[in-house]
C-alpha beads as a LAMMPS data file, in Angstrom:
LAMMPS data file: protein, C-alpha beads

410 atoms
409 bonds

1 atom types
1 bond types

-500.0 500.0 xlo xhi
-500.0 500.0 ylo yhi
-500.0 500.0 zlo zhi

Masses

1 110.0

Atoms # bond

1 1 1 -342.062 -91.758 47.632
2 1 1 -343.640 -91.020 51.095
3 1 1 -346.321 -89.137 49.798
4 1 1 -347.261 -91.352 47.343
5 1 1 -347.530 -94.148 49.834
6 1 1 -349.690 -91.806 52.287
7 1 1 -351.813 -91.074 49.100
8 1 1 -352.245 -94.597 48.652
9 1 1 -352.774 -95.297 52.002
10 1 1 -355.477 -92.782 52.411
11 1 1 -357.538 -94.080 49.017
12 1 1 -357.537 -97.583 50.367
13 1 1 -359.292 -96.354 53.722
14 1 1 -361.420 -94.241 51.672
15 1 1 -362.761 -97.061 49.657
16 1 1 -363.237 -99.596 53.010
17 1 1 -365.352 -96.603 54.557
18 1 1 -367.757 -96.054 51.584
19 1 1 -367.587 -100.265 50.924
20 1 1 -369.634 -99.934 54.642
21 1 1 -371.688 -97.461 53.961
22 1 1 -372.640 -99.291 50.284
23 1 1 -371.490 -96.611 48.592
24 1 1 -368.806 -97.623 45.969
25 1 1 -369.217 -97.031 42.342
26 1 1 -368.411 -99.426 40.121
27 1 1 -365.050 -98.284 39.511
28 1 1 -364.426 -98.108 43.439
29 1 1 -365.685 -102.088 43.280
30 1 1 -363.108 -102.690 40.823
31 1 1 -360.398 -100.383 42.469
32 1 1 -361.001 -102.029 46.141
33 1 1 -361.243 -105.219 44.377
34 1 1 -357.791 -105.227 42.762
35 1 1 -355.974 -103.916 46.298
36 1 1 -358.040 -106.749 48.075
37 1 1 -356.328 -109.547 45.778
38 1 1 -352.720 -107.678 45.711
39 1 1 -352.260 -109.849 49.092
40 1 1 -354.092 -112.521 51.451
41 1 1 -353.425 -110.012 54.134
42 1 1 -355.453 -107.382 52.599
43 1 1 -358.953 -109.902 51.889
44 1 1 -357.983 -110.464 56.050
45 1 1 -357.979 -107.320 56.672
46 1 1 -361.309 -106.318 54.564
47 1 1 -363.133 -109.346 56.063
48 1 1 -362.607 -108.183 59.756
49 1 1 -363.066 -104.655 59.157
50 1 1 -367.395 -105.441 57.426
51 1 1 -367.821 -108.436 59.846
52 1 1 -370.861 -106.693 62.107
53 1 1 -370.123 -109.532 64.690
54 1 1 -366.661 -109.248 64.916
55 1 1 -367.140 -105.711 65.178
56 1 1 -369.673 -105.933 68.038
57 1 1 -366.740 -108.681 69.442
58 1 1 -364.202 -106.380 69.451
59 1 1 -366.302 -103.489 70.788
60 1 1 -366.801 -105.320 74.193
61 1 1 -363.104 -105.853 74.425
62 1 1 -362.151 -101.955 73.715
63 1 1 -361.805 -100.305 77.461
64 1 1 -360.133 -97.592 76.255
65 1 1 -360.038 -96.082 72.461
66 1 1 -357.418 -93.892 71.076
67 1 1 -358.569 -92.813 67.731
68 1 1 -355.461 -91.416 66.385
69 1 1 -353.162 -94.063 67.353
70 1 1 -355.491 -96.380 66.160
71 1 1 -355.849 -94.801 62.629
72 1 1 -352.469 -94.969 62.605
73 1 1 -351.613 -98.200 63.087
74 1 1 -354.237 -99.083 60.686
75 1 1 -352.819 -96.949 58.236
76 1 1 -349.288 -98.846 59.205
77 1 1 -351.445 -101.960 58.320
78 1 1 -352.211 -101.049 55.135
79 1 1 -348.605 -99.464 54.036
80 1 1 -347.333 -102.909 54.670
81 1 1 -348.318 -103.893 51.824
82 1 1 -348.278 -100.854 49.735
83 1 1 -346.387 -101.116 46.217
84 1 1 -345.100 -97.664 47.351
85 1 1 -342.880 -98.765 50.394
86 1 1 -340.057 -101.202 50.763
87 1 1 -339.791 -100.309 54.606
88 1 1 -339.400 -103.732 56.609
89 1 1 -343.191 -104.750 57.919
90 1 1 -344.298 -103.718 61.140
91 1 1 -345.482 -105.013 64.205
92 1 1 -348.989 -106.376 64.393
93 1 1 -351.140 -104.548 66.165
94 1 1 -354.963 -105.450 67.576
95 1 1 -357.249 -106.167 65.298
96 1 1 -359.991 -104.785 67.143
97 1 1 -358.236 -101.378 67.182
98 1 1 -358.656 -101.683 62.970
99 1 1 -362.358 -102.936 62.928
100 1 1 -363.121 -100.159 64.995
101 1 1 -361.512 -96.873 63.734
102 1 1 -362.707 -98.260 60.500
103 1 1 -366.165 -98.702 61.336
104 1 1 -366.083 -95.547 62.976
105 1 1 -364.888 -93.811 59.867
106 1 1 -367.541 -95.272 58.197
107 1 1 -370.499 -93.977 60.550
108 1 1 -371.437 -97.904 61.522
109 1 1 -370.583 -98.466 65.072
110 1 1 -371.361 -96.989 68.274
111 1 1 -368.329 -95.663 70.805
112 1 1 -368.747 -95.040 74.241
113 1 1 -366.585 -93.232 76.933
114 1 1 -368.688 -94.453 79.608
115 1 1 -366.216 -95.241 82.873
116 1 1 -366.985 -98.823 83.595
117 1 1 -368.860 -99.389 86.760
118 1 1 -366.951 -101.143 89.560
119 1 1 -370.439 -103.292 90.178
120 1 1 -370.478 -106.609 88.468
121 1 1 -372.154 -106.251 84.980
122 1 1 -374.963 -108.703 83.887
123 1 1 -374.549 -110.382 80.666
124 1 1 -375.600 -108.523 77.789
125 1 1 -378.904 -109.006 75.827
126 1 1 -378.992 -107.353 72.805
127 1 1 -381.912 -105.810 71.904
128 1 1 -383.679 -107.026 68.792
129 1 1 -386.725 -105.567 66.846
130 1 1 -386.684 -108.748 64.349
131 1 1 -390.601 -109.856 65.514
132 1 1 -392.118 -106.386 64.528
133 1 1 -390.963 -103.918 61.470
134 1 1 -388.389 -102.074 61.948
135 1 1 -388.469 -98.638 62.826
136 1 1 -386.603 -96.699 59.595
137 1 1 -384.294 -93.341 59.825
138 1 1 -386.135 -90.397 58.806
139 1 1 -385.920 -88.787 55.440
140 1 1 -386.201 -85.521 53.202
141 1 1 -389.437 -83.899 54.009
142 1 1 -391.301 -80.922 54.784
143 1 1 -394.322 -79.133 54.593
144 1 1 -393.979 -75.376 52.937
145 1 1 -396.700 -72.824 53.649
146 1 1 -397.271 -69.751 51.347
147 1 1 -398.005 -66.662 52.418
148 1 1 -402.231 -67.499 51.118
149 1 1 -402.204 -70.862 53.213
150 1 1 -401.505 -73.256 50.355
151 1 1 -399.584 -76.302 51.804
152 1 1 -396.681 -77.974 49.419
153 1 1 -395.852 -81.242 50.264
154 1 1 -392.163 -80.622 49.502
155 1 1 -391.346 -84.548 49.372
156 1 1 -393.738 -85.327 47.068
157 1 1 -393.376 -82.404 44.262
158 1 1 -390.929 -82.649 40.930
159 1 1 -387.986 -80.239 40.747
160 1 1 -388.765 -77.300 38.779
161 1 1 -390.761 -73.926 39.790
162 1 1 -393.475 -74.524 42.655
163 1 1 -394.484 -71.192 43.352
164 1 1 -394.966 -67.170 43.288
165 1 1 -394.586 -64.609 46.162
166 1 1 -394.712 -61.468 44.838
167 1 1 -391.180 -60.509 43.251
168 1 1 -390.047 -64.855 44.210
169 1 1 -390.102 -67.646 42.463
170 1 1 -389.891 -70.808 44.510
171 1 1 -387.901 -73.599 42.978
172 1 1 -387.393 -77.031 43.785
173 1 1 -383.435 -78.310 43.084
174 1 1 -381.955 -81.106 41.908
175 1 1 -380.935 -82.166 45.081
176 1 1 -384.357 -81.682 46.581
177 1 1 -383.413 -78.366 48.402
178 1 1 -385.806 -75.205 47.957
179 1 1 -384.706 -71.841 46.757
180 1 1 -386.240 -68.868 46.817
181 1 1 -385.185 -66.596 43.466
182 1 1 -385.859 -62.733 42.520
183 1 1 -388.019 -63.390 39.533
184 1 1 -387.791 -59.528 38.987
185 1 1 -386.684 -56.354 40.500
186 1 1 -387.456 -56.492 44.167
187 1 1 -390.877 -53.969 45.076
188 1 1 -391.737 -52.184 48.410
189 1 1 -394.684 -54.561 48.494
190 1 1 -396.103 -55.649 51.797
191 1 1 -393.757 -58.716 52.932
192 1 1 -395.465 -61.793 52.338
193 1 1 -394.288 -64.754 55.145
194 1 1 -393.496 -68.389 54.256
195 1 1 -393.252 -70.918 56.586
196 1 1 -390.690 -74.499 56.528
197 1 1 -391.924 -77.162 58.262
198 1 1 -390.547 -80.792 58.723
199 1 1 -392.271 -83.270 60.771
200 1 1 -390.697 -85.725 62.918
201 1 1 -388.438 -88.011 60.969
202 1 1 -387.977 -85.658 58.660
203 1 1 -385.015 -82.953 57.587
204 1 1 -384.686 -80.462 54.762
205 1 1 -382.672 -77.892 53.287
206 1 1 -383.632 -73.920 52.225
207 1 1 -382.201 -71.563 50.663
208 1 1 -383.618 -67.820 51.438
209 1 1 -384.039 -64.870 49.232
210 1 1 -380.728 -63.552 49.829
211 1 1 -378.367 -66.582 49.232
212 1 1 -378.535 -67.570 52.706
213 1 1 -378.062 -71.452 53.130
214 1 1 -380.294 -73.673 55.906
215 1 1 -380.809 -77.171 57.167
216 1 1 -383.480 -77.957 59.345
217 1 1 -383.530 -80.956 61.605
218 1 1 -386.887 -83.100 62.911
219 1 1 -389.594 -81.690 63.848
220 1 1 -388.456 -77.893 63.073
221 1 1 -389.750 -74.916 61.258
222 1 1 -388.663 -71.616 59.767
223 1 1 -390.941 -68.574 59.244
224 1 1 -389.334 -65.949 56.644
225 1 1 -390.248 -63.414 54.105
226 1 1 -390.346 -64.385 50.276
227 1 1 -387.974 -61.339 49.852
228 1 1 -385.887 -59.086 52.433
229 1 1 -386.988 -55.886 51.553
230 1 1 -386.503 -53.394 54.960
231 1 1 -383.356 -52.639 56.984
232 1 1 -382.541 -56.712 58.124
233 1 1 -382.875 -60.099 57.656
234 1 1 -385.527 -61.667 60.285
235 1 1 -386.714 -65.071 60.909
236 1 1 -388.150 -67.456 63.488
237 1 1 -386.746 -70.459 64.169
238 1 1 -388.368 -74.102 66.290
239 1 1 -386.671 -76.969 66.672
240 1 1 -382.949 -76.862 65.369
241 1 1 -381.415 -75.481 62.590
242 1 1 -377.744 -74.915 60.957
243 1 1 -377.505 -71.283 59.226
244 1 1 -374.585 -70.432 57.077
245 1 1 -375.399 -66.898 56.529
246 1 1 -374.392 -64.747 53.279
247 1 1 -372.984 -61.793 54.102
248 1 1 -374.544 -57.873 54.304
249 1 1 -372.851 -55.323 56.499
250 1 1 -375.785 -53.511 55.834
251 1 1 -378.524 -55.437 56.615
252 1 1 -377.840 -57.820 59.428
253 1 1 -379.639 -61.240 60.068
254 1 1 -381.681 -61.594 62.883
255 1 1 -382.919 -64.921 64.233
256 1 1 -385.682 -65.174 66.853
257 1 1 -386.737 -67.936 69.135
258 1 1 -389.297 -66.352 71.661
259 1 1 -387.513 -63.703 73.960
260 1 1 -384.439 -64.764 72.200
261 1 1 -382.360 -62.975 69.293
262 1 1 -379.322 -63.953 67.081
263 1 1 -377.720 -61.255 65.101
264 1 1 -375.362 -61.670 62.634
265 1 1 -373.664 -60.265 59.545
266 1 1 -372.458 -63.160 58.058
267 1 1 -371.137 -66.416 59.391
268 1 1 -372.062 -70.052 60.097
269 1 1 -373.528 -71.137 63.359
270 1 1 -375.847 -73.573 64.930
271 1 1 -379.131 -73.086 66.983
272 1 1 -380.785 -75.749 68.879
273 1 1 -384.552 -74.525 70.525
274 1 1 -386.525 -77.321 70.964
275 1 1 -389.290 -77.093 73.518
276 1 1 -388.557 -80.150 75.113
277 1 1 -385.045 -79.317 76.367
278 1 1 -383.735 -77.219 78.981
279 1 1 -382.507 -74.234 77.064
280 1 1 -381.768 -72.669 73.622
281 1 1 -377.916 -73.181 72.754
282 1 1 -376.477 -71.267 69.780
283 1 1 -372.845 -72.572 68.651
284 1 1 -370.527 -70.472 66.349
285 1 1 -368.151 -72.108 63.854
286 1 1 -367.361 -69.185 62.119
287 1 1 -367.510 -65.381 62.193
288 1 1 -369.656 -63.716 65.239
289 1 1 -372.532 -63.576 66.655
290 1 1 -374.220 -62.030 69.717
291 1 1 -377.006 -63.209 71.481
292 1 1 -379.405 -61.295 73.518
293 1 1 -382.345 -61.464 75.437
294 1 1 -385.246 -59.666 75.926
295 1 1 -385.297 -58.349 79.643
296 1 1 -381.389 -58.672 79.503
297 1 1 -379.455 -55.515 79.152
298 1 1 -376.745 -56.347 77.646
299 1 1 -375.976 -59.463 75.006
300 1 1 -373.138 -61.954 74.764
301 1 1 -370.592 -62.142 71.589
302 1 1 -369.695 -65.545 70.620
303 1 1 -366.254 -66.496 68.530
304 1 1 -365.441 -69.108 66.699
305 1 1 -365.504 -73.076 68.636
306 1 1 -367.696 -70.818 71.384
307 1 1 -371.509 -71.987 72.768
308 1 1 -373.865 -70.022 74.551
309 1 1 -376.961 -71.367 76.725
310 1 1 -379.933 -69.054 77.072
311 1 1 -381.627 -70.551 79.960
312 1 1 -385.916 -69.829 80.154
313 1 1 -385.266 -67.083 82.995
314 1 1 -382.907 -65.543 80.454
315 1 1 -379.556 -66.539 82.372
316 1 1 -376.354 -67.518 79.148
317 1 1 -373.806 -69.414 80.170
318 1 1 -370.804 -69.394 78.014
319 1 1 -369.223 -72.720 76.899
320 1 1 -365.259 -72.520 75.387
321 1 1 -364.330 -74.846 72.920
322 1 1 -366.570 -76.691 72.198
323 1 1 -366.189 -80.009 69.809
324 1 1 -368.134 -78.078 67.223
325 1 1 -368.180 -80.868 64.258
326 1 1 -370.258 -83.154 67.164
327 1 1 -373.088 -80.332 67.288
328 1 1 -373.279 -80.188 63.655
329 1 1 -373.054 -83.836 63.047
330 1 1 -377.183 -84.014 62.573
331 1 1 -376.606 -81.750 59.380
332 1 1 -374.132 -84.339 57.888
333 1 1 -375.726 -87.594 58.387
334 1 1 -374.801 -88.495 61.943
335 1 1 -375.557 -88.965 65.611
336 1 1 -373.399 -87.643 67.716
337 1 1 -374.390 -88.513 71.107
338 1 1 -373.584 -86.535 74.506
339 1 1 -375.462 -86.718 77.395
340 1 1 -377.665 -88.517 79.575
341 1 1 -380.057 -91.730 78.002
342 1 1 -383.020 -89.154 78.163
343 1 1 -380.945 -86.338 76.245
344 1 1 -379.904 -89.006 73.427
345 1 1 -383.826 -90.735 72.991
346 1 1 -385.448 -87.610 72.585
347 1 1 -383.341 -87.160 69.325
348 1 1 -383.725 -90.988 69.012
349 1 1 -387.634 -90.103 69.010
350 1 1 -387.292 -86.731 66.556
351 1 1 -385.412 -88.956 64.109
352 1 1 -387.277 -91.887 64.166
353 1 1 -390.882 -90.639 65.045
354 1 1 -391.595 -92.805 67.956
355 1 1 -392.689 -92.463 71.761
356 1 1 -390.444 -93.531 74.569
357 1 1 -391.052 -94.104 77.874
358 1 1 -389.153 -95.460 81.071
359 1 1 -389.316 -98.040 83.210
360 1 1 -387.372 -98.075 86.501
361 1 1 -384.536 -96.379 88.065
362 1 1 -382.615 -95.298 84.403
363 1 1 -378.982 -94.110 85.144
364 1 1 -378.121 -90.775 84.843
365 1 1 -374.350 -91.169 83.916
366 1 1 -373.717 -89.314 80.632
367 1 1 -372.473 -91.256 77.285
368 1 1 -370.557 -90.232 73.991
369 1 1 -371.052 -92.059 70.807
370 1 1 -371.698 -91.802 67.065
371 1 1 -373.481 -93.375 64.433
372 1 1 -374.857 -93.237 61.119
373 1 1 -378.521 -91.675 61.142
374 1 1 -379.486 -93.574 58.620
375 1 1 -379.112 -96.833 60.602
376 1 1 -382.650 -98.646 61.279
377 1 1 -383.500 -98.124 65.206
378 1 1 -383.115 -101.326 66.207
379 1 1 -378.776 -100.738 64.625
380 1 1 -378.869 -97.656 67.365
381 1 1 -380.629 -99.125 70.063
382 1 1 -378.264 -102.321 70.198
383 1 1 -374.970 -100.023 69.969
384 1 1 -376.084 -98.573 72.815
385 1 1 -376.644 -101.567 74.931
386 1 1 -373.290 -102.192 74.591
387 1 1 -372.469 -100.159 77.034
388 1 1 -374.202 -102.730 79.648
389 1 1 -375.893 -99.949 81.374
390 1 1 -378.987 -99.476 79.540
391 1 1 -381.465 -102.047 77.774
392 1 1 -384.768 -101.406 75.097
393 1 1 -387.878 -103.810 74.580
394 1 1 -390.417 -102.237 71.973
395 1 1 -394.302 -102.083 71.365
396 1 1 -395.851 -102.577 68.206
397 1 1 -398.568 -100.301 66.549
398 1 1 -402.332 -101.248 67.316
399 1 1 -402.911 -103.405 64.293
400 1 1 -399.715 -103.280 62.560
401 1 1 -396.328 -104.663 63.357
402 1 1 -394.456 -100.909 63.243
403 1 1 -392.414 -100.281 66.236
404 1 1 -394.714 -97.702 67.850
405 1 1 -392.952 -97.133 71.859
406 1 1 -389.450 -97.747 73.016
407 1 1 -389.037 -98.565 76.246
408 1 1 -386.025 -97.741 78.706
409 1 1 -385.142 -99.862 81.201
410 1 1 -381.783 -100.391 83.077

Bonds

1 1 1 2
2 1 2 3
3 1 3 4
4 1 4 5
5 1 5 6
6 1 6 7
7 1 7 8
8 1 8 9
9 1 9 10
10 1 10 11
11 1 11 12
12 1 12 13
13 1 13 14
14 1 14 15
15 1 15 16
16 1 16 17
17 1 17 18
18 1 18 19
19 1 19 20
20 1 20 21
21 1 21 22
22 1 22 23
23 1 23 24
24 1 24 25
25 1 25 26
26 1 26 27
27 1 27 28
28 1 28 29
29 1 29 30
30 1 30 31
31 1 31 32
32 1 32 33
33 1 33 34
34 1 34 35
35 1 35 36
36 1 36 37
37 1 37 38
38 1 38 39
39 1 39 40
40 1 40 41
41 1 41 42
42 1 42 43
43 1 43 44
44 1 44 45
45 1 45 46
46 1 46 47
47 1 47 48
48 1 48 49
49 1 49 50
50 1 50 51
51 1 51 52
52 1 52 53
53 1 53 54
54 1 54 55
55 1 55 56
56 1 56 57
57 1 57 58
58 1 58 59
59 1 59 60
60 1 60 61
61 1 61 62
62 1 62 63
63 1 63 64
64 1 64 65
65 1 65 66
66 1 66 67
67 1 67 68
68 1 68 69
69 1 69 70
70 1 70 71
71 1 71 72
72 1 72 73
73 1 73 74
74 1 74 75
75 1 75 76
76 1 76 77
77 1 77 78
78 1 78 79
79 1 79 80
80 1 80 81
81 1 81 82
82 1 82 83
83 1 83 84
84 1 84 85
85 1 85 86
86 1 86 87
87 1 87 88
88 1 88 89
89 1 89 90
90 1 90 91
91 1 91 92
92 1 92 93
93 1 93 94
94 1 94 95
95 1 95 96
96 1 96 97
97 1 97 98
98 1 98 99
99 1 99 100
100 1 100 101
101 1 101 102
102 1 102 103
103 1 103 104
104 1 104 105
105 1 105 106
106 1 106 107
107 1 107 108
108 1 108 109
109 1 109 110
110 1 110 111
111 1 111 112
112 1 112 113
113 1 113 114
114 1 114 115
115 1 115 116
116 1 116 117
117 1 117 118
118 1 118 119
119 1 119 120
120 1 120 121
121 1 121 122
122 1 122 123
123 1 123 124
124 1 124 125
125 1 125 126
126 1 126 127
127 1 127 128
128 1 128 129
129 1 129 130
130 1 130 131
131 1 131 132
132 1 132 133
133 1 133 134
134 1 134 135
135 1 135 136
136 1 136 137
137 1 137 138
138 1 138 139
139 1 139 140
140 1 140 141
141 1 141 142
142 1 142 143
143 1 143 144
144 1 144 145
145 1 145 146
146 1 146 147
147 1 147 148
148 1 148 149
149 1 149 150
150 1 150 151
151 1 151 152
152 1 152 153
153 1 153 154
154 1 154 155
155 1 155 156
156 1 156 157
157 1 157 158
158 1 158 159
159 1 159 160
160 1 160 161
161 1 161 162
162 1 162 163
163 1 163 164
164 1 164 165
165 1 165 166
166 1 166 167
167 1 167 168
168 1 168 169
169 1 169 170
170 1 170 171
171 1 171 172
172 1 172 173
173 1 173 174
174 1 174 175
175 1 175 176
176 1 176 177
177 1 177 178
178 1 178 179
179 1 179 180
180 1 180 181
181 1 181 182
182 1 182 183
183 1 183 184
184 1 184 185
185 1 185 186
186 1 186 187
187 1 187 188
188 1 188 189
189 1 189 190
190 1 190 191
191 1 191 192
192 1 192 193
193 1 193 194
194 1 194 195
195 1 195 196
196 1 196 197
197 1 197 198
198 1 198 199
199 1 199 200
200 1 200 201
201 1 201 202
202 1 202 203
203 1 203 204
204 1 204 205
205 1 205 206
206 1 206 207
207 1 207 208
208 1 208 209
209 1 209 210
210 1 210 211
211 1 211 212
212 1 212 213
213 1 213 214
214 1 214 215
215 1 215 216
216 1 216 217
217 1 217 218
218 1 218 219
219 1 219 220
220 1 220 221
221 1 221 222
222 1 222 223
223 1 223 224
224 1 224 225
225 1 225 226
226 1 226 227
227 1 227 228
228 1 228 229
229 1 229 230
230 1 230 231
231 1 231 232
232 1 232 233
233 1 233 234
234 1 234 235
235 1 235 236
236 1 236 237
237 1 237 238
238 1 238 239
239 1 239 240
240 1 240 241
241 1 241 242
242 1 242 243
243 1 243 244
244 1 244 245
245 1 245 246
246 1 246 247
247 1 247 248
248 1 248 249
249 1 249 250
250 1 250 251
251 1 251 252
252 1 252 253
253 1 253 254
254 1 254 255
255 1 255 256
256 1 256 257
257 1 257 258
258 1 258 259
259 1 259 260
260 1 260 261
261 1 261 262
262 1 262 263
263 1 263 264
264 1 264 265
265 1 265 266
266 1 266 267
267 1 267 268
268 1 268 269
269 1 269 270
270 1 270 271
271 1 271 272
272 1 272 273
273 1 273 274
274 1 274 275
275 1 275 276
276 1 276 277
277 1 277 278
278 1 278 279
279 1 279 280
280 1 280 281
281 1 281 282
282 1 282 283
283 1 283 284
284 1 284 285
285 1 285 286
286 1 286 287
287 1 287 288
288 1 288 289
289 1 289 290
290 1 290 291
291 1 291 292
292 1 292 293
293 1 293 294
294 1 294 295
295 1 295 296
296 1 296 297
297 1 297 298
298 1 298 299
299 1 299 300
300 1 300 301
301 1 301 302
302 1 302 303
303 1 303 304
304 1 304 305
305 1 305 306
306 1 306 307
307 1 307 308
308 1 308 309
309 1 309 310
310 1 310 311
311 1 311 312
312 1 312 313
313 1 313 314
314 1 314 315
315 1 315 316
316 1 316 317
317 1 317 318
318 1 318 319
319 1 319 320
320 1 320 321
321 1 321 322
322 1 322 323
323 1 323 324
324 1 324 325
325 1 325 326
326 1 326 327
327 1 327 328
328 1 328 329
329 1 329 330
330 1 330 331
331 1 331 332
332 1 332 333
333 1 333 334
334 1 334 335
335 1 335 336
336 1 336 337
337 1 337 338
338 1 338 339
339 1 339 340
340 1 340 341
341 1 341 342
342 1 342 343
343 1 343 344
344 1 344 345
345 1 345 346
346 1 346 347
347 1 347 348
348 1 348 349
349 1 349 350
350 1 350 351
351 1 351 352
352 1 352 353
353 1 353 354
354 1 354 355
355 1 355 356
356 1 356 357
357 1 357 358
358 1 358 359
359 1 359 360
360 1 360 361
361 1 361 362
362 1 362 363
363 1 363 364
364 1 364 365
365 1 365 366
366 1 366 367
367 1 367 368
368 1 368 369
369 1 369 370
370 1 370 371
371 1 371 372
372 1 372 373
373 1 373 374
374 1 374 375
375 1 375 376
376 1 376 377
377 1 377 378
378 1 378 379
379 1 379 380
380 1 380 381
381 1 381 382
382 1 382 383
383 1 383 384
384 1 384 385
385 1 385 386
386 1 386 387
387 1 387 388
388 1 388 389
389 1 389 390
390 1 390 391
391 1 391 392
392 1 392 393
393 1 393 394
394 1 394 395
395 1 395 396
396 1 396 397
397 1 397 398
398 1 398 399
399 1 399 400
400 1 400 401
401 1 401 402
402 1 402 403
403 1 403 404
404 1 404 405
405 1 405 406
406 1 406 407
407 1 407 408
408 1 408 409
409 1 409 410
């Protein structure tokens, strides 16, 4: 009988999350309907948890958040009125804590860990882009370059066959990724080089000759051969990109981001190399890897949960355990904020293809959060003033009302 009530449990907050995130079919309508008028207490509950000012309410009360016990007493919440149980009801319990775990579930609300400063804290004005348009999340799209210079506009092309190299077809999906196929038996011809481009506010997903799977955030790009025909896998990488290799003892995958190398047999990992940060990090979730340098003698092996950081001189710092679903969170619809403001808006900018500049003396202290990347900026932008530390104003396009430059100020 437990189980069955933990099953129940579980659907219930499975249909509020995807209610936020619009994303009910109609049977979920009708299944979240008929739980929602089993009880009073469960439209209550409902009401609070897709209320965007209560939420926002409740977020400025929160001074410290403890996701599991919160989940749990939510889940506590919603057993007590569960056909399944006939336990006595439980306490009440905050119904912030609810609203929040919820939202968070759902990829709607932003969290912070930021230690409260001991200053006196102005009142909070949101930010609000309602005078000019919106600025929207980015999308599906990329450029592809063939091997002759012809340019497909990836976004803008019908599933089905695109292309030719050599011994390759190139075909669009039905979910919009590309794949590259043996049309034939593989020849010794010369290797002819594709490249994968998206632009800012854009993403896409490949998949290479030899099965191998990859997603490629904002402005990033892959370079590759139509077919792997010598002794390894090689391919250069800007920007960031999540690789879940297939496997060949035989012929090991190599990627290369200037003097730096990632070799692998098989596995899933994680490579961030964008120009305008610090250093290249490479993140393992599963298998190996090892990292090397040129000018280095020797390389670094990474396990599972492990990060390296390739500086520019060529110095790798090892990071243990890291939180590796927050690194990947880009590749499945989410921000996952850690770091300093400037760290979080140049992602901010990737995403949503806008400038940013600073006005000021900006704090430095370092924030966590998360939130849906499909939010509009101006959803984002007033999360994070919540925190009271940070605040945005906007500029407009010449001649057009699209939010051209963000603006930092503290």
């Amino acid at each position: 009988m437990r189980q069955d009530t933990d099953t129940e449990i579980n659907r219930i907050i499975e249909l509020v999350s995807k209610h936020l995130r619009q994303g009910l079919t109609k049977a979920e309508e009708k299944e979240l309907s008929d739980w929602v008028h089993l009880r009073p207490e469960n439209g209550r509950l409902l009401t609070e948890l897709t209320d965007h000012g209560y939420q926002r309410e409740s977020l400025e009360k929160m001074e410290r958040y403890d996701e599991p016990a919160a989940l749990q007493r939510l889940r506590e919440r919603i057993g007590a009125g569960s056909s399944a149980t006939a336990a006595p009801r439980r306490r009440q319990w905050p119904a912030w804590a609810a609203a929040a775990v919820l939202a968070a579930l759902a990829g709607t609300l932003w969290l912070t860990r930021l230690a409260p400063s001991k200053d006196a804290v102005a009142p909070r004005q949101t930010f609000t882009a309602s005078h000019v348009d919106d600025a929207a999340p980015g999308s599906s799209r990329a450029v592809l370059t063939l091997a002759n210079g012809r340019a497909i506009v990836l976004d803008s092309v019908h599933v089905g066959q695109l292309a030719l190299q050599g011994a390759t077809r190139i075909v669009k999906l039905n979910g919009g990724a590309v794949a590259y196929q043996p049309a034939k038996e593989t020849r010794g011809d010369q290797m002819q080089y594709n490249t994968l481009a998206t632009p800012r506010g854009g993403e896409y997903q490949l998949e290479l000759p030899d099965g191998t799977k990859v997603w490629l955030n904002a402005a990033s790009s892959i370079r590759f051969p139509a077919a792997f025909t010598g002794a390894e896998r090689r391919v250069a990488v800007t920007g960031e990109a999540y690789f879940e290799v297939a496997r060949d003892v035989e012929k090991p995958f190599i990627v290369e981001k200037g003097q730096t190398e990632v070799r692998v047999l098989g596995t899933h990992f994680d490579l961030d190399a964008y120009d305008d940060e610090s250093d290249i990090s490479v993140t393992l979730l599963e298998g190996a890897v090892q990292v090397s340098h040129e000018g280095r003698e020797h390389g670094v092996t990474l396990g599972p949960g492990e990060q390296l950081r390739v500086q520019q001189d060529g110095e790798m710092n090892l990071v243990k355990d890291v939180n590796v679903n927050r690194v990947v969170a880009w590749k499945n619809g989410r921000f996952a904020f850690s770091g300093n403001i400037r760290q979080i808006m140049r992602q901010i900018a990737r995403w949503y293809d806008v400038q940013v500049t600073y006005q000021g003396d900006v704090t430095d202290k370092d924030f966590e959060g998360t939130i849906s990347k499909y939010e509009y900026v101006s959803r984002v932008l007033d999360m994070i003033e919540m925190t009271g530390s940070i605040h945005f104003s906007v500029k407009e396009a010449p001649g057009s009302r699209k939010v051209e430059e963000i603006i930092v100020k503290p």
